[in-house]
N, C-alpha and C positions, 0 to 999 in steps of 0.2 A: 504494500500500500504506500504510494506517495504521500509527503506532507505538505502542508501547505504551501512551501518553499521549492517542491518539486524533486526532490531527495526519498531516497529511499530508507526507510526507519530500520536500524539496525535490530530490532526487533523483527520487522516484520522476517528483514534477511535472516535472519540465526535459526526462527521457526520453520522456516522456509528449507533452510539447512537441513534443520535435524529431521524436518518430513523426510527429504528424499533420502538421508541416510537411515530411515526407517527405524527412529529410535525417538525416545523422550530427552527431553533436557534439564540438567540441573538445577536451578536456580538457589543461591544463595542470598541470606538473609543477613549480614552485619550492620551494627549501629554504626554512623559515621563520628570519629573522634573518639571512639572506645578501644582501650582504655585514657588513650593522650592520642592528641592529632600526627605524629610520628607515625608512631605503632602500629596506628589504623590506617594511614596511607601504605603500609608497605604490606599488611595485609590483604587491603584490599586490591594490590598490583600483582599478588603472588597467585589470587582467586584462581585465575584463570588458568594459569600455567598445571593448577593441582584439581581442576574440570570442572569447574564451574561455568555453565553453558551463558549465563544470566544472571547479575547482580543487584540486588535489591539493597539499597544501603540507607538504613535509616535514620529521619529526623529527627536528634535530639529535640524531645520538647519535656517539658515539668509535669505534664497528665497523661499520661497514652492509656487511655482509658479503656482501650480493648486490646493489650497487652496485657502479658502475664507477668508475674514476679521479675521473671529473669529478665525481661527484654527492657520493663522499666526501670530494671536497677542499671544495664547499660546506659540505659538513657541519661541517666542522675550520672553514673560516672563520666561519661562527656562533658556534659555539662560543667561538672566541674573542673573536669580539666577547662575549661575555655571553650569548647565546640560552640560554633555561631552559625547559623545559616550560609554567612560571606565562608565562613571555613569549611564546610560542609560545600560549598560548589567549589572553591580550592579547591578540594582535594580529587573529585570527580577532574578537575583542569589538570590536576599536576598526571594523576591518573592515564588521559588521554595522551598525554605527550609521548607513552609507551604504546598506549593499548587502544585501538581504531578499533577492533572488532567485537569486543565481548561487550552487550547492550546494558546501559545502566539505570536502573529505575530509580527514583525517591518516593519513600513509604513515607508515610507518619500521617497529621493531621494538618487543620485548614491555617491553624494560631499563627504558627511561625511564620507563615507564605505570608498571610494576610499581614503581619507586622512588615516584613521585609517592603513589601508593595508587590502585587501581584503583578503588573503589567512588568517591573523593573527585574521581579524575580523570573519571569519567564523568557524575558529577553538572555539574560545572564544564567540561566539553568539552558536554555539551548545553545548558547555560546559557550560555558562550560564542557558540554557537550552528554546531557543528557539527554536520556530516549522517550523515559516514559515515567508517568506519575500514579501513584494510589495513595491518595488521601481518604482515609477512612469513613470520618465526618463529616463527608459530605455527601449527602443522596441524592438522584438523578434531579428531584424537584430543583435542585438549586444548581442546577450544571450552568447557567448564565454567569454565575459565581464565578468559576475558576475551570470548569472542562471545555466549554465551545471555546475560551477563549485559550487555552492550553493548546487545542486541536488547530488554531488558529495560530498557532507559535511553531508548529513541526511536531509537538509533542503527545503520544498518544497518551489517553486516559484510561486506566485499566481499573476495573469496576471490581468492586467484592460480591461475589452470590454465595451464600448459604442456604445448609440443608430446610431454613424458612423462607425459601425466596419460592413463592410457589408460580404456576404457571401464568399465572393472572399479572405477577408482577414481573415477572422474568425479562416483558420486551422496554420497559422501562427502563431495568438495570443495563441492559447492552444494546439502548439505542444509540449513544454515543461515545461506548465504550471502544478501544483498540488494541491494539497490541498482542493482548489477550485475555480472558477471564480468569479472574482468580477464585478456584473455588476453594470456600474455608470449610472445610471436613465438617468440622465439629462447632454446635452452636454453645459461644461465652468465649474467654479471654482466651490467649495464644499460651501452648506450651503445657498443656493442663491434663490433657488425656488425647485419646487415637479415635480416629475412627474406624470401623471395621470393613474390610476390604470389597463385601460383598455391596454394602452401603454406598461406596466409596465409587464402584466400578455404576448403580443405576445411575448415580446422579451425575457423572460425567457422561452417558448415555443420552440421559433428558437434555442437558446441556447443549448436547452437539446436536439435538433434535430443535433446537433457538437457535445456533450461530455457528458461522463456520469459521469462528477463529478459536485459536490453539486454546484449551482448557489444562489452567497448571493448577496442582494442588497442594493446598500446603493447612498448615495449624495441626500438630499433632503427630509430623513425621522427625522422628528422633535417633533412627538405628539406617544401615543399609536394607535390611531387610522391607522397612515397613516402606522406605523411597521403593526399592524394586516392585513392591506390590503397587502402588501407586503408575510407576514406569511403564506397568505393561495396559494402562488402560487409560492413560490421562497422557497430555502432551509435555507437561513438564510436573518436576517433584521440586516443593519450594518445603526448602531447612531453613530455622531460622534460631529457632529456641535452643536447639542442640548446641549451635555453633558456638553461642551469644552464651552458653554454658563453659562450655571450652575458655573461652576467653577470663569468663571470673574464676575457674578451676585452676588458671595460671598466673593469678597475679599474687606478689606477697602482701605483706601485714601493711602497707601503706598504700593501696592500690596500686603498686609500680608492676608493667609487666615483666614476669620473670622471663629469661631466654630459654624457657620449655616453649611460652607462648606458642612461635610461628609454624614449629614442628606437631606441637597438639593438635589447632586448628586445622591446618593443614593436610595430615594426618586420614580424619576425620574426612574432610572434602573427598578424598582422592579414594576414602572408599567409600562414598555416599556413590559419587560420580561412576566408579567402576562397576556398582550394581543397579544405578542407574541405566548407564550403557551395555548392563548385558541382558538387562530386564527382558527383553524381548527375541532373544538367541534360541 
């Protein structure tokens, strides 16, 4: 799909990819500036090298109110380090200057955007060189808000559907949705419990019976195992909470990251990724 600017969205490419090579995609979930703006730069340039198909890097904000423990205590450790919006699309900048290919989304909520200036923040998050956006708190009724004009900047808008999105609401959620759908397994906060496979496999089914763009799944997938069951039925397997585990499992007694950090996480990715990519063999 072209963007407004007549570019092709490296999202739509990398989906595009992983169709004809007849497999699912990774996507990974880190906070941006967690645990110091350093750390989390060189993490997130390593993603891809350790098969990360797609990176989700999220906005430090003070409420992430449909987060779980772990992902909001990332949040709060950013934060304190310093992480800012302006350093949060830094680091996607510094990011780019290696890595052209692997697509990068910003998660979180509306707060932060709406402080920065949304027209100024869209300018500067597609000249950063981001792909694509999911902000939580916002529902199709207010897509004037921040999605047509998002869609309107190069940038697609990727919707959240849950196991309550029923069929009535479903053309709402992905009338101006792109990229892809995000379906969240399980209803209530991230990180908390699984959803069961069988469950897992009707509703990316109903899914792709509404849209014919890529359906990744995530909220709940924490081992290789449960991404590969995911892999062989959905177009991508989104980690997040695991990761975002890894990371507070490596730091010491003052938040400083210890040098297990990059080996743990890492670790971890390349066998998410390797079961990911044989899910379907």
């Amino acid at each position: 799909m072209s963007t407004a600017n007549g570019s092709i969205n490296r999202l739509d490419l990398r989906f595009a990819e992983l169709k004809q090579a007849g497999r699912a995609g990774l996507v990974t979930f880190v906070t941006a500036g967690d645990p110091d703006p350093a750390t989390s730069l060189a993490l997130v340039r390593a993603l891809p090298g350790a098969g990360a198909d797609v990176i989700e890097l999220g906005m430090p904000f003070t409420d992430p109110m449909a987060d779980g423990p772990a992902i909001q205590a990332s949040s709060l450790r950013a934060l304190a380090a310093g992480q800012t919006m302006k350093k949060t699309l830094a680091l996607v900048r510094d990011f780019r200057r290696e890595e052209g290919a692997t697509p990068i989304v910003l998660m979180g909520y509306y707060n932060p955007i709406y402080q920065y200036g949304v027209a100024k923040f869209l300018v500067d998050a597609k000249e950063a060189g981001v792909d694509g956006l999911i902000v939580v708190d916002l529902p199709p009724e207010e897509d004037e808000e921040l999605c047509l004009p998002a869609k309107a900047a190069g940038l697609h808008f990727i919707r959240l559907a849950t196991p309550t999105t029923d069929d009535k609401r479903l053309p709402a959620v992905l009338r101006n949705t792109a990229g892809f759908v995000y379906y969240v397994s399980i209803a209530g906060i991230t990180g908390t419990r699984s959803a069961a496979d069988a469950d897992i496999s009707r509703a990316v089914t109903r899914l792709k019976r509404h849209t014919d763009l890529p359906v990744a799944v995530g909220f709940g997938i924490r081992n290789a195992q449960q991404a590969a069951a995911v892999a062989k039925v959905a177009d991508g397997a989104v980690v997040g909470t695991a990761l975002v585990d890894q990371v507070a499992a490596h730091l010491d007694s003052e938040g400083r990251a210890k040098a297990s950090l990059p080996g743990a996480l890492l670790g971890l990715v390349r066998e998410l990724a390797t079961s990911v990519r044989g899910a379907r063999a």
